[in-house]
DRENKEMI-368095 format. One record per atom (N, C-alpha, C): x, y negated, z. Coordinates in pm, whole numbers, padded with zeros to 5 digits, always signed. Layout:
N
XYZ
...
! end
This chain:
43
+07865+00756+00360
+07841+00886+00303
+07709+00881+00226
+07698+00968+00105
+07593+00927+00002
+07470+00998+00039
+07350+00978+00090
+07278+01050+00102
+07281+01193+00045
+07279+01207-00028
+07292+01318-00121
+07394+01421-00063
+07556+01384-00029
+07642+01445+00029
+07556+01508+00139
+07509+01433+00213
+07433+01486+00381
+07354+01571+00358
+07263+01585+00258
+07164+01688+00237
+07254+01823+00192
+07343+01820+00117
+07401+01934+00040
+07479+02011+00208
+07552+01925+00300
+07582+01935+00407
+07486+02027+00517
+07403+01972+00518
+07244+02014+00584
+07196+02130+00496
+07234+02146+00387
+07148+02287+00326
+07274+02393+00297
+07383+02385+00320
+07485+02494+00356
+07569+02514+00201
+07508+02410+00106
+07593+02386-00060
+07679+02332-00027
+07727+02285+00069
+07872+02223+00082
+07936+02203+00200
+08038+02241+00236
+08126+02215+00379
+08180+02051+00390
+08180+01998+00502
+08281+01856+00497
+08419+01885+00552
+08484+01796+00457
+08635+01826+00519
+08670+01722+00646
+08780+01757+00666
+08778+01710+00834
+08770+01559+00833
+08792+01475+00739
+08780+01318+00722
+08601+01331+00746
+08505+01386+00665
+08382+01380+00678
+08333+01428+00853
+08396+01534+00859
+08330+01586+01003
+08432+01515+01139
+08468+01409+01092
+08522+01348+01238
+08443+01239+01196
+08403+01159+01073
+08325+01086+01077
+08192+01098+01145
+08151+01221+01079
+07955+01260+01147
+08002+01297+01293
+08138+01362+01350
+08099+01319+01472
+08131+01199+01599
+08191+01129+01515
+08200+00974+01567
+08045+00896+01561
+07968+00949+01442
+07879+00863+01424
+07744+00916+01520
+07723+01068+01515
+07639+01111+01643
+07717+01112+01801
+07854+01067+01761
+07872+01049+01931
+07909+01217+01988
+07952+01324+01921
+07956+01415+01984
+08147+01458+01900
+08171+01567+01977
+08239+01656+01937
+08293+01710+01788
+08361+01716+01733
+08392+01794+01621
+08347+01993+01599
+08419+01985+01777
+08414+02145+01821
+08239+02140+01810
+08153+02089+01877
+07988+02052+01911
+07957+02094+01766
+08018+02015+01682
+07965+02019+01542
+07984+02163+01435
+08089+02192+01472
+08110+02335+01424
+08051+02477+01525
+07974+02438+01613
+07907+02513+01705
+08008+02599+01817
+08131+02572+01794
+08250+02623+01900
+08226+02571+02038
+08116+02557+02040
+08080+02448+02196
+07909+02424+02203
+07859+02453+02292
+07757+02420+02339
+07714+02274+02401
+07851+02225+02418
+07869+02087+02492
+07866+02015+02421
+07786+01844+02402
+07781+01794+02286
+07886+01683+02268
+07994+01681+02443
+08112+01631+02471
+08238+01659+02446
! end
């Protein structure tokens, strides 16, 4: 993922589609649900 993508991600200019957000959460090790804040649990 291009740096650039992650920042636009991080500043709310762009949503990831579900290929991106199962990636970022494979890569922090947490949840999809964790990641969309539907969960407090980072499991």
């Amino acid at each position: 993922m291009a740096e650039r993508t992650y920042q636009r991600y991080e500043n709310a200019e762009r949503e990831p589609d579900a290929s991106a957000l199962l990636a970022l959460a494979d890569f922090y090790e947490v949840s999809t649900d964790y990641l969309l804040g539907r969960t407090d649990s980072p499991k």
